[in-house]
C-alpha positions, -999 to +999 in steps of 0.1 A: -319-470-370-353-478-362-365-513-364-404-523-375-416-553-360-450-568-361-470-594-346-481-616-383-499-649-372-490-649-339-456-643-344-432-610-338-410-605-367-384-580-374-400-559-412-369-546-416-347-585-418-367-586-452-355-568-481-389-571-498-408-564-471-436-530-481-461-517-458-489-492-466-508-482-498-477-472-513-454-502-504-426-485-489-402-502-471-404-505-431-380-476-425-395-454-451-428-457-441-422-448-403-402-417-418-428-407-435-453-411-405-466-446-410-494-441-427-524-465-420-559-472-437-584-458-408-617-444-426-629-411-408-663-422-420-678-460-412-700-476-436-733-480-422-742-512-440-705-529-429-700-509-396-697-540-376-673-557-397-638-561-399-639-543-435-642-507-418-613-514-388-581-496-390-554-515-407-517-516-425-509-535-451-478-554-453-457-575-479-434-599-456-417-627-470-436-634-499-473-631-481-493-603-480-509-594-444-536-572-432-533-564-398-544-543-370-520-511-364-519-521-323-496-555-337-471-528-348-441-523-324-409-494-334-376-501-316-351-471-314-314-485-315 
């Protein structure tokens, strides 16, 4: 089984340790969404008046343990075991 993990506030956690846990525009859970090749927000075109903000940066979102985080794909980490 493959294991999700991601760095949220400093912290690596283990998506999968949280029933509730979604990721993605469709909120599937940690497993699902890396089955179904862990899809991410990255816009092929950048909005010229915001294309120095974080608003047009690849991210996921993610649903872990009752909070909702936006993060950068590079704080995701998959663990084959």
């Amino acid at each position: 089984m493959n294991k999700v993990y991601a760095c949220l506030v400093g912290q690596w956690v283990c998506l999968n340790d949280d029933e509730n846990c979604t990721i993605g525009e469709y909120h599937k859970s940690p497993s699902v969404w890396w089955e179904e090749k862990a899809k991410i927000y990255a816009p092929s075109v950048r909005n010229q008046e915001i294309e120095n903000s974080l608003y047009s940066l690849d991210y996921v979102h993610i649903y872990y343990n009752g909070n909702d985080y936006r993060i950068n794909p590079i704080f995701i980490q998959i663990v084959n075991g």
